[in-house]
KOLRO-792527 format. One record per residue (C-alpha): x, y, z; chain; residue in three letters. Coordinates in Angstrom, 1 decimal, padded with zeros to 4 digits, always signed. Layout:
<pts>
- X|Y|Z|A|ALA
...
</pts>
This chain:
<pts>
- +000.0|+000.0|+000.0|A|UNK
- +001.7|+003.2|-000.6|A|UNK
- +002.0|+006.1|+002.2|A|UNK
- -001.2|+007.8|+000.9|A|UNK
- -003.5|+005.2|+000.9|A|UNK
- -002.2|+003.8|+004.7|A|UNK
- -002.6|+007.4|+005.7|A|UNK
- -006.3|+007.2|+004.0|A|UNK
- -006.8|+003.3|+005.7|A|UNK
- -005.6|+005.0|+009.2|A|UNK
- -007.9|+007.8|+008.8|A|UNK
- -011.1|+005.4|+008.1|A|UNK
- -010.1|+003.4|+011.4|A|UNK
- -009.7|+006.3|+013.3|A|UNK
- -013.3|+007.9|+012.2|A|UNK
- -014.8|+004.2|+013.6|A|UNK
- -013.1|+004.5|+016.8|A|UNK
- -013.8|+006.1|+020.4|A|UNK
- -015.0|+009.1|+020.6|A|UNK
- -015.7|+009.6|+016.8|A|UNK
- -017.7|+006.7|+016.3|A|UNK
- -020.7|+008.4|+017.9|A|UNK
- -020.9|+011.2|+014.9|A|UNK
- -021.4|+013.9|+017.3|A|UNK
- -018.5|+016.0|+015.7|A|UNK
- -020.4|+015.5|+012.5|A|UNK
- -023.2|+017.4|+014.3|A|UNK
- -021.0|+020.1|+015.5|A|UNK
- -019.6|+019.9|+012.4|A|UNK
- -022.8|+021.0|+010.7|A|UNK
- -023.9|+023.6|+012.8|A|UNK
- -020.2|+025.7|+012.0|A|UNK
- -021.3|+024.7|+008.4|A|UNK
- -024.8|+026.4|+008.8|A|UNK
- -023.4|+029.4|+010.6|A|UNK
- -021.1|+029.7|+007.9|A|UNK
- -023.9|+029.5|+005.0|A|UNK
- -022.8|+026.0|+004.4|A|UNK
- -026.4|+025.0|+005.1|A|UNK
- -027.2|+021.3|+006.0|A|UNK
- -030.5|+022.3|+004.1|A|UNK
- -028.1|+022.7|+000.6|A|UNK
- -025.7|+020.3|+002.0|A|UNK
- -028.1|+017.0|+003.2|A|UNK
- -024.7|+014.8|+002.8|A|UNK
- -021.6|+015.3|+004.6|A|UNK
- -018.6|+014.1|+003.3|A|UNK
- -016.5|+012.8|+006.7|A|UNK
- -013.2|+012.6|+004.3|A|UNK
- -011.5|+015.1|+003.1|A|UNK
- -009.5|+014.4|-000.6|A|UNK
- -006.1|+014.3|+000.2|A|UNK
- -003.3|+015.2|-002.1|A|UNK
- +000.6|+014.7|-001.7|A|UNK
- +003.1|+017.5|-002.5|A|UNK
- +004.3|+015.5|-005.7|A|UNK
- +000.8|+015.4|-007.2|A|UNK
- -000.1|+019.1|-006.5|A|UNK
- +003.0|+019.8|-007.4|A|UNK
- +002.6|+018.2|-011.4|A|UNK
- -001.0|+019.4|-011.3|A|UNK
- +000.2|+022.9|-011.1|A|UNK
- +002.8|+022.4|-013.7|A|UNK
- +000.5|+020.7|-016.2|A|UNK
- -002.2|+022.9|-015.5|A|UNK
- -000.5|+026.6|-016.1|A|UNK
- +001.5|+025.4|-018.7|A|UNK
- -002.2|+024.3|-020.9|A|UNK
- -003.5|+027.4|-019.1|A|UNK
- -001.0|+029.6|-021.7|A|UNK
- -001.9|+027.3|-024.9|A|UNK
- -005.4|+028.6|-024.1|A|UNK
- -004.6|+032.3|-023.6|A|UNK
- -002.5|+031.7|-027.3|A|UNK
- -005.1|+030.1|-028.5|A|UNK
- -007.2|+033.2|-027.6|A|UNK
- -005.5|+035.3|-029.3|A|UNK
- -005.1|+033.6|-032.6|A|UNK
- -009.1|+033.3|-032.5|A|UNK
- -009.5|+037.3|-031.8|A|UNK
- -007.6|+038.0|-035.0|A|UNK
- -009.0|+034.5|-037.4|A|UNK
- -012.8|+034.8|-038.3|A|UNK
- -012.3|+031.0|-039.9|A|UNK
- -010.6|+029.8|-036.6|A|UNK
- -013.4|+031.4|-034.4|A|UNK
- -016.2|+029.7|-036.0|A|UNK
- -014.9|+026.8|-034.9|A|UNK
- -015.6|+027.1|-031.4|A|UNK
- -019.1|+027.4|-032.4|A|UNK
- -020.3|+030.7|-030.6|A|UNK
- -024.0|+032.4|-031.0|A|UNK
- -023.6|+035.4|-033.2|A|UNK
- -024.8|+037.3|-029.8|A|UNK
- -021.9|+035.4|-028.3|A|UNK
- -019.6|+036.8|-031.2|A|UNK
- -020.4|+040.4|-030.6|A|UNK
- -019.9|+040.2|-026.9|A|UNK
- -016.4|+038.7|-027.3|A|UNK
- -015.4|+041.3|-030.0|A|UNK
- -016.2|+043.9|-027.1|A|UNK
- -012.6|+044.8|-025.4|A|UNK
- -013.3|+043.9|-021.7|A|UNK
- -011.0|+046.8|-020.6|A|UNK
- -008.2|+044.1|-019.0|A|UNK
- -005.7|+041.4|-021.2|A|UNK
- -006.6|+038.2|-019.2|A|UNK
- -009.4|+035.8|-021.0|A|UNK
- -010.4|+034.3|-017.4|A|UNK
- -009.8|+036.4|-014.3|A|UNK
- -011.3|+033.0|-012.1|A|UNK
- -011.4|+029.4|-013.4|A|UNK
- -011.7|+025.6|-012.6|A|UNK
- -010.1|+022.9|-014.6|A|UNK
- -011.9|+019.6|-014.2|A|UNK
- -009.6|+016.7|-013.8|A|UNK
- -009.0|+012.9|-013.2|A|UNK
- -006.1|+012.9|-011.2|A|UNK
- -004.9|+009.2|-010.4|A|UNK
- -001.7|+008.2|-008.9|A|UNK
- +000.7|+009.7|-011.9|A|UNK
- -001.9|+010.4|-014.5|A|UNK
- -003.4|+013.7|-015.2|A|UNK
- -006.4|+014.4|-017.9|A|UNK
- -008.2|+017.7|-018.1|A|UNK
- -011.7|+016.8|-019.0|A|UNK
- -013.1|+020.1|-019.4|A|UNK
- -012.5|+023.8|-018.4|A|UNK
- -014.9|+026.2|-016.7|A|UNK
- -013.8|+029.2|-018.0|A|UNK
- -016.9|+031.2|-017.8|A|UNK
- -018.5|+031.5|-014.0|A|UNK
- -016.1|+029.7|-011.8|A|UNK
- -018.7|+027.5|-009.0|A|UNK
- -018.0|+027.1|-005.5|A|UNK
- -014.7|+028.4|-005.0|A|UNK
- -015.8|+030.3|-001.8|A|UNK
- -017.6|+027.3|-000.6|A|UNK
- -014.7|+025.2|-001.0|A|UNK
- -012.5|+027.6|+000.8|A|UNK
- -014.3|+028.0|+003.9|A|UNK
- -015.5|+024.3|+004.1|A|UNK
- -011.7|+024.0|+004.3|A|UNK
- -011.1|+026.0|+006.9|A|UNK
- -014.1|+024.6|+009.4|A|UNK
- -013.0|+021.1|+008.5|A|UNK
- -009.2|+021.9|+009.3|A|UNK
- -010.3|+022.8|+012.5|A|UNK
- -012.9|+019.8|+013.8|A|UNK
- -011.6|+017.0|+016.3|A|UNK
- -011.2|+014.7|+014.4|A|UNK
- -008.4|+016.4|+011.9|A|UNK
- -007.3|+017.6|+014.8|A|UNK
- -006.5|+014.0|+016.0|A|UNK
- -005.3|+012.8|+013.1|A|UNK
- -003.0|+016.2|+012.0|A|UNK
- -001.0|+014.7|+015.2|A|UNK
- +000.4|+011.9|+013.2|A|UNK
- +000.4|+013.8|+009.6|A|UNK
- +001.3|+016.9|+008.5|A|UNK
- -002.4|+018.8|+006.6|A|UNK
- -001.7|+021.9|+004.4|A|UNK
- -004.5|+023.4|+003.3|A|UNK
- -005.2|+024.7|-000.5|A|UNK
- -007.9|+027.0|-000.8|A|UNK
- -007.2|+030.8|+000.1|A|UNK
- -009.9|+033.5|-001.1|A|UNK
- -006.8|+035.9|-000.7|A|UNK
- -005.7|+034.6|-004.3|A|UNK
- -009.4|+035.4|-005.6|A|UNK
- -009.6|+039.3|-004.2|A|UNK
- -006.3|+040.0|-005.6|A|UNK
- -006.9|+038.3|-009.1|A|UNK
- -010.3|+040.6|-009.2|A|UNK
- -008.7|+044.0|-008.3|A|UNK
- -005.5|+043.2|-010.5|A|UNK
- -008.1|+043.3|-013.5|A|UNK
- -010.0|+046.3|-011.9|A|UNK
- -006.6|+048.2|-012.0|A|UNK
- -005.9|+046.7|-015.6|A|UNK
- -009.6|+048.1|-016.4|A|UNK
- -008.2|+051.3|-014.7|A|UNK
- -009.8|+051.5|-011.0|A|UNK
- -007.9|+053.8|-008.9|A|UNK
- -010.0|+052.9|-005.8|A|UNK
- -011.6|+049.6|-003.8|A|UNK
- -014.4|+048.9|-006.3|A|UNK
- -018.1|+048.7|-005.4|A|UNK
- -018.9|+044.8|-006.3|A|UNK
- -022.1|+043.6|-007.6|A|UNK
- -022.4|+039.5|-007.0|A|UNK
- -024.3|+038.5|-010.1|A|UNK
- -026.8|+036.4|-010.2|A|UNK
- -030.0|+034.2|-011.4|A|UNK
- -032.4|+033.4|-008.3|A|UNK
- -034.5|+030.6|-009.7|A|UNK
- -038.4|+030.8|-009.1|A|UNK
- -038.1|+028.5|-006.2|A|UNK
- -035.4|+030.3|-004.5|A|UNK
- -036.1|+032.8|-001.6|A|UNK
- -032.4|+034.1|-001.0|A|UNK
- -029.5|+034.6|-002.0|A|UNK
- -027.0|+031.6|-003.1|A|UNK
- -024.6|+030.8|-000.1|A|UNK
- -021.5|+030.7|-002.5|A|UNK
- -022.8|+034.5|-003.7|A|UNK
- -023.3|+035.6|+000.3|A|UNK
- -019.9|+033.9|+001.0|A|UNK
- -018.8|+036.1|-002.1|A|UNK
- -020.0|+039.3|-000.8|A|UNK
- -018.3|+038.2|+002.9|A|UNK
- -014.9|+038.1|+000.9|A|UNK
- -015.2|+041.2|-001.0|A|UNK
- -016.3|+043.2|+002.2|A|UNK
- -013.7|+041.7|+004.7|A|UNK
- -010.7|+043.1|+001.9|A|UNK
- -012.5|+046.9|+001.9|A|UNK
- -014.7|+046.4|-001.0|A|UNK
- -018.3|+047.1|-000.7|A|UNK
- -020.4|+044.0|-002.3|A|UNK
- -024.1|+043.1|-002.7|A|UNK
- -025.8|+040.1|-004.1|A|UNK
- -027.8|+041.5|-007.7|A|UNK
- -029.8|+040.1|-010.4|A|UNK
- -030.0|+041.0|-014.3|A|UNK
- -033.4|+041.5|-014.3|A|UNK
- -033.3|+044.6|-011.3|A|UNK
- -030.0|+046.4|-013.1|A|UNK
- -030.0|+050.3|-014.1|A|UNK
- -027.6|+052.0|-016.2|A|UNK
- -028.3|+056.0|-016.8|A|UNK
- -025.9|+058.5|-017.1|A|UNK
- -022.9|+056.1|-016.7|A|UNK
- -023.7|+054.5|-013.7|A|UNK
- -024.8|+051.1|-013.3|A|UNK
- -026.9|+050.1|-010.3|A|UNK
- -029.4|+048.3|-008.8|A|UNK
- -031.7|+050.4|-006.1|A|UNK
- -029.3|+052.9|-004.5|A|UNK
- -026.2|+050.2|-005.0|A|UNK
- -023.9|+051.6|-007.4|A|UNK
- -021.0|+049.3|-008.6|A|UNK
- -017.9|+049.5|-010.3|A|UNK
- -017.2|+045.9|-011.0|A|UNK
- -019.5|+043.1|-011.5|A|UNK
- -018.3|+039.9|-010.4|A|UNK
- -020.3|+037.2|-012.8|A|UNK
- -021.9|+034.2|-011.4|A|UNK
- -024.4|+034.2|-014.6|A|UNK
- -022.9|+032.1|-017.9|A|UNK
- -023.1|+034.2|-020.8|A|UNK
- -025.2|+031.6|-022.8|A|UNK
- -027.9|+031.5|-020.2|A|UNK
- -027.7|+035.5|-020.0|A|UNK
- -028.5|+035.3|-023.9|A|UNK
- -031.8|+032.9|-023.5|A|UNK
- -033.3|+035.7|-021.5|A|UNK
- -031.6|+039.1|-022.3|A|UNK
- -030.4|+040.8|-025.7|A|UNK
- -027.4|+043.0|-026.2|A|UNK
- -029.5|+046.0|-025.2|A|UNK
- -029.1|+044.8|-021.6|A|UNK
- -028.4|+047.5|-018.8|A|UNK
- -025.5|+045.3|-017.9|A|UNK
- -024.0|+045.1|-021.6|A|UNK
- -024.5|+048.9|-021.9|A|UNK
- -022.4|+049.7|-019.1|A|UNK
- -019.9|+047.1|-020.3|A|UNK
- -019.2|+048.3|-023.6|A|UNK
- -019.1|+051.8|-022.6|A|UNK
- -016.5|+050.9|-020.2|A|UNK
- -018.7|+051.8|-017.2|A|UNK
- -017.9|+049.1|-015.3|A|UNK
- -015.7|+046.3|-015.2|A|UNK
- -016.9|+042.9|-015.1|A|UNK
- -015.3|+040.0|-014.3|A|UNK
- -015.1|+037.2|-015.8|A|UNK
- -015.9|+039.4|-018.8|A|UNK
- -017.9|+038.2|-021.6|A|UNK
- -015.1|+037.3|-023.5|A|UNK
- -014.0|+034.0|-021.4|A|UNK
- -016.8|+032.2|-023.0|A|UNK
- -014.8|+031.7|-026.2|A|UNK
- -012.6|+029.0|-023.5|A|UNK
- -015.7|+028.0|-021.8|A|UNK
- -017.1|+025.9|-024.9|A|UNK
- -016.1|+022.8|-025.0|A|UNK
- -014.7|+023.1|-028.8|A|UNK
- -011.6|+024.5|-027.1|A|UNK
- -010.3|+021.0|-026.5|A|UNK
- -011.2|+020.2|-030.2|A|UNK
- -008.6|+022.9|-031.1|A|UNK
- -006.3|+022.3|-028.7|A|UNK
- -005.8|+018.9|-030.0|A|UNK
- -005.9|+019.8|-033.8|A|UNK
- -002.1|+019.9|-034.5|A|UNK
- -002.5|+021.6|-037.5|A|UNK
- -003.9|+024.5|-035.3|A|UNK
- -001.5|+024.1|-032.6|A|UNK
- +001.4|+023.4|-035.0|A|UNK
- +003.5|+026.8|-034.2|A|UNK
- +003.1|+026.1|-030.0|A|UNK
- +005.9|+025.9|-027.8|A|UNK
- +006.9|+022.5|-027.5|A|UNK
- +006.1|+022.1|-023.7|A|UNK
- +002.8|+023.4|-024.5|A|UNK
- +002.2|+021.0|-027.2|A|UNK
- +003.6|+018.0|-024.7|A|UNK
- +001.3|+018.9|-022.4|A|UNK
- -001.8|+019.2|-024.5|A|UNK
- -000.8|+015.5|-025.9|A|UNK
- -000.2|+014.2|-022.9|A|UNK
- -003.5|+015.6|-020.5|A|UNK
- -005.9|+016.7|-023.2|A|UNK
- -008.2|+013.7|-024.4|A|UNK
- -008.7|+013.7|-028.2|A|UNK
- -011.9|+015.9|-029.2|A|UNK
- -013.7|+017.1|-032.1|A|UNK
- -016.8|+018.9|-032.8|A|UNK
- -020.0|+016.5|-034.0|A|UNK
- -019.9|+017.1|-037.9|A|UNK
- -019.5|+015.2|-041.0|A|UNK
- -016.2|+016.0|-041.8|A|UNK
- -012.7|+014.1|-042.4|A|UNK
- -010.8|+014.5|-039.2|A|UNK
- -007.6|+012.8|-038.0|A|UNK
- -007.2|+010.5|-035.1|A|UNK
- -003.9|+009.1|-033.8|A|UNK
- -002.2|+010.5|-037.1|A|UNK
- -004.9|+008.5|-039.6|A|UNK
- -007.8|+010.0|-041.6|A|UNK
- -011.1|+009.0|-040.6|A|UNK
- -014.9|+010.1|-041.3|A|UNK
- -015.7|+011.4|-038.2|A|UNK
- -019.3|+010.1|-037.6|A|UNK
- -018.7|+007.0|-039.0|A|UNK
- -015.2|+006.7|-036.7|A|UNK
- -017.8|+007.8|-033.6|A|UNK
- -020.5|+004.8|-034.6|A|UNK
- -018.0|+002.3|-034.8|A|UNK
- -016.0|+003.4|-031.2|A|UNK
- -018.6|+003.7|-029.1|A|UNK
- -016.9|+002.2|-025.9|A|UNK
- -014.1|+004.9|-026.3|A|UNK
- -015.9|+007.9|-026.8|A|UNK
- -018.5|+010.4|-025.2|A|UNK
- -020.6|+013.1|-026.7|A|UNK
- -020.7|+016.4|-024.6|A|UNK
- -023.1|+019.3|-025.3|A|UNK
- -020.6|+022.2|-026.6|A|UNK
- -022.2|+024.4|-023.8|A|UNK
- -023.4|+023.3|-019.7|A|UNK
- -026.8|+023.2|-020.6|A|UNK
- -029.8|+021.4|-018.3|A|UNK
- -031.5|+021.1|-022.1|A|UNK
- -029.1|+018.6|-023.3|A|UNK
- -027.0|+015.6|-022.0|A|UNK
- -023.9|+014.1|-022.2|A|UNK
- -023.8|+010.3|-023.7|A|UNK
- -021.6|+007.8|-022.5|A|UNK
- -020.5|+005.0|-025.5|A|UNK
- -019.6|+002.7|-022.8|A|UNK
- -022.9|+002.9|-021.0|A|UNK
- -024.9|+002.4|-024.0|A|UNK
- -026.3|-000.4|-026.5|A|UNK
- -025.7|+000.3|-029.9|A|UNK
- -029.2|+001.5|-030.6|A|UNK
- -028.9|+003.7|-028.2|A|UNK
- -025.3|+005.3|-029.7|A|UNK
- -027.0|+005.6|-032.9|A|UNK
- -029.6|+007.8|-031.2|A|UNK
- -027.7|+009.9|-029.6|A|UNK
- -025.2|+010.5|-032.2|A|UNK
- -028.4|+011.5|-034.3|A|UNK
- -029.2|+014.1|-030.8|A|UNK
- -025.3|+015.2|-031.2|A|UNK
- -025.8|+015.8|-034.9|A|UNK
- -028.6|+018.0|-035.1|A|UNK
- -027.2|+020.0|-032.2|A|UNK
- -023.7|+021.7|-031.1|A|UNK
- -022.1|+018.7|-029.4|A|UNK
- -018.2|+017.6|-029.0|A|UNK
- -017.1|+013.9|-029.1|A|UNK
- -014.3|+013.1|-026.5|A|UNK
- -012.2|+010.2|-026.0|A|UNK
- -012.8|+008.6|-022.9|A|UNK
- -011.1|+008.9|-019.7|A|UNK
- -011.3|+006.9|-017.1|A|UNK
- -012.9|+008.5|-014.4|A|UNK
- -011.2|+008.6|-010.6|A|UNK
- -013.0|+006.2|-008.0|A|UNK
- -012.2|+006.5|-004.7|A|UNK
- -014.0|+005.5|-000.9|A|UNK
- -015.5|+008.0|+001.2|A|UNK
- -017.1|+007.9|+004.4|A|UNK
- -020.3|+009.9|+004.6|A|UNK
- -022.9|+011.3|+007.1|A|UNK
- -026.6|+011.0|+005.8|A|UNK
- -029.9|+010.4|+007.3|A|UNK
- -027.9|+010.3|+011.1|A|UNK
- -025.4|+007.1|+010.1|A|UNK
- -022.0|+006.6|+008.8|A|UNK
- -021.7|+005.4|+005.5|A|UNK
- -018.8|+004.1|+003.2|A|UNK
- -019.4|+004.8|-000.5|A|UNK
- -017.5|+004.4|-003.5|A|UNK
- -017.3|+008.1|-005.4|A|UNK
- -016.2|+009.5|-008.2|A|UNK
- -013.5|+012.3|-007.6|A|UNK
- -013.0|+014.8|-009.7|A|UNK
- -010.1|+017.6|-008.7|A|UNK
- -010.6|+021.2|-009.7|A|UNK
- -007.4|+023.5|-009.5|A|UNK
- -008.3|+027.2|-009.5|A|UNK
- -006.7|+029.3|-012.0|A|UNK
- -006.4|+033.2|-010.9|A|UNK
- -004.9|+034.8|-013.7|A|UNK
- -003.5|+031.5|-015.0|A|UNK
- -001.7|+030.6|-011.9|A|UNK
- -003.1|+028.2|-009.7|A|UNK
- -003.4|+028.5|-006.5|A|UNK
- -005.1|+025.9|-004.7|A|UNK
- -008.0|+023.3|-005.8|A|UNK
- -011.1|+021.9|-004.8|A|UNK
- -013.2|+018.5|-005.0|A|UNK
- -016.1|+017.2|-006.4|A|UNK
- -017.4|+013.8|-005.4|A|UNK
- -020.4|+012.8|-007.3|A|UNK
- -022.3|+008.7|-007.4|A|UNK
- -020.0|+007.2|-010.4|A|UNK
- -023.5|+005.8|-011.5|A|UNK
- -024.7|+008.3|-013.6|A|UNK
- -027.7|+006.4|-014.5|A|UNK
- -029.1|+006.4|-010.8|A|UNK
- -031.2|+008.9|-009.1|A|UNK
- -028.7|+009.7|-006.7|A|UNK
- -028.0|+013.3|-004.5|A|UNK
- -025.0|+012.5|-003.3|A|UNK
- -023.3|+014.6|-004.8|A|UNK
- -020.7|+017.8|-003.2|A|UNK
- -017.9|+019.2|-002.3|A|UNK
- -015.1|+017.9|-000.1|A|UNK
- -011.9|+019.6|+001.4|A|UNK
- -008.9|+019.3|-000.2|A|UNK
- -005.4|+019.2|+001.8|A|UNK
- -001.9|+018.1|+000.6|A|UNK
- -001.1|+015.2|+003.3|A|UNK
- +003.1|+015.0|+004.1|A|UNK
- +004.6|+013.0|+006.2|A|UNK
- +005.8|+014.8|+010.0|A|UNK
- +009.4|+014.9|+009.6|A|UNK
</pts>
């Protein structure tokens, strides 16, 4: 067994044994988490283990990470200034004219998440949440309470826990681009957001948000689209005036419900107030990015460690269309090449979207694969090589008992300005095909030996 997984066996024992057996740190547990907005009513599973990383891992996950983080930011570039190459990623012609708009800063993503499998050496980045970065306040002060329960407590006496996630990294990252956009001050910061009908407050991750922004000097509210004011160069909402907006609202759900005549947009394009990630960062958030990235005909004139490390974490993909493609250095008719490989591949929706779904080959017939290649046709929809998701065991707390689970893990490193600093975790039922809600977010520490 190697040293992580005795450290995880020793943990495990330790959470069955006197005086954690009884869960009633779990409870106090829960009550820090509702005090702190982490509410058991959002959170009705708590995961007991936290996803521990060791120094090497982190270590290459940074690495691989900023080093496919400036591909992108090339990539970018050679998009802004190639109509052909732009159309590739598939954009809304709404989505087109947003991105031509100069945001007022250089950086393409102010905030972002890379999703990964990260298993013992191996590193893939499945996809890249370039738009509206989730959870990254949650994660960081779900950290901090778990750091501090008795049980870490008992077992940080055998191990050395560092912990990842630092909102410090997110408030300077924000006002860097503020000053880039040419703030001379603290901005005013306006949390955007959609409340769905069935919502009666504020998001916790938005309210953790605003705690951030107001605990470094900058005042913050929560505020929605639909309640926004822009006259005589001031965008508001009520008697809240703001300076930057910090969105939480993807730019393709923005477009189902507002045009480009929008109080927000106004504001933006008449440099009235900075927003952050701008509208711009969608042109990385589609997931046609990944076909580009591994085109090599595209990425031909790339610095070689950027071409090594898109061959070596980026699964093949290519956008759903009936054209000749290659695929490990051979020409092949792309739908015909997805038909036949259906236990290899996955079709993915070009945007997040509750509308439309992903399709696993592998969990399919091939009736089923023909359908949804037929669904990925019609639509915007990538086809990805398939990576073998990350399954690991978790305790868990639900209805009162202690449960051990197998979940799927899936390691987000945030990006602030293409450095990352820090990461999160995901743990969702690998059985997609389940009703299942367990589903969340788990701390993430590095886990060293005490010298």
């Amino acid at each position: 067994m190697t040293q992580l997984g005795e450290a995880i066996a020793r943990y495990h024992k330790l959470i069955q044994s006197e005086p954690y057996k009884d869960l009633s740190w779990v409870e106090s547990l829960r009550e820090q988490m509702a005090q702190a907005h982490l509410t058991p009513a959002s959170r009705p599973i708590v995961f007991l283990r936290p996803h521990f990383l060791t120094r090497r891992q982190y270590e290459a996950l940074v690495k691989a990470a900023e080093t496919l983080l400036s591909a992108i930011e090339r990539l970018k570039q050679m998009a802004l200034s190639d109509p052909a190459l732009l159309a590739r990623i598939e954009l809304l012609p709404a989505e087109k004219m947003l991105a031509a708009i100069d945001p007022g800063y250089p950086f393409l993503t102010v905030t972002s998440l890379l999703d990964t499998h990260l298993n013992d050496g191996s590193i893939h980045f499945v996809d890249y949440n370039a738009d509206t970065a989730a959870s990254i306040a949650q994660a960081a002060v779900l950290a901090d309470l778990f750091y501090e329960c008795s049980l870490m407590k008992q077992f940080r006496r055998q191990h050395k826990v560092s912990k990842l996630s630092d909102t410090k990294h997110l408030v300077h990252s924000v006002l860097t681009a503020y000053k880039e956009f040419g703030g001379k001050r603290k901005p005013r910061v306006g949390v955007l957001e959609f409340r769905q009908p069935f919502q009666s407050a504020e998001s916790s991750e938005d309210i953790l948000l605003c705690e951030i922004f107001r605990n470094h000097g900058c005042p913050a509210a929560v505020v929605a689209p639909d309640q926004l004011e822009y006259k005589q160069g001031v965008l508001r909402q009520g008697e809240f005036v703001m300076d930057l907006v910090f969105r939480r609202v993807k730019v393709h759900e923005f477009l189902l419900r507002f045009d480009l005549s929008h109080p927000l947009v106004r504001a933006y394009r008449d440099r009235a107030v900075c927003v952050v990630n701008s509208f711009r960062s969608e042109l990385a958030d589609k997931k046609a990015i990944f076909a580009l990235l591994t085109d090599e005909s595209v990425t031909a004139g790339f610095p070689a460690a950027e071409k090594k490390a898109i061959r070596e974490f980026v699964p093949w993909t290519r956008v759903v269309a009936p054209v000749q493609t290659t695929y490990q250095g051979k020409k092949v008719d792309l739908l015909d090449f997805i038909l036949k490989n259906r236990e290899k591949l996955v079709l993915k929706p070009n945007d997040d979207s509750a509308e439309q779904h992903s399709f696993r080959g592998w969990q399919t017939n091939d009736a089923g694969w023909e359908r949804a290649l037929r669904v990925a046709s019609r639509n915007t929809y990538v086809v990805q090589e398939r990576v073998e998701p990350v399954i690991s065991l978790f305790p868990l707390f639900r209805y009162g008992q202690l449960e051990m689970k197998e979940l799927q893990v899936d390691v987000y490193p945030h990006a602030y300005l293409g450095k990352i600093q820090g990461c999160s975790t995901w743990l969702t039922d690998p059985n997609p095909g389940s009703f299942s809600s367990v589903a969340g977010l788990t701390p993430t520490y590095i886990l060293e030996n005490k010298s």
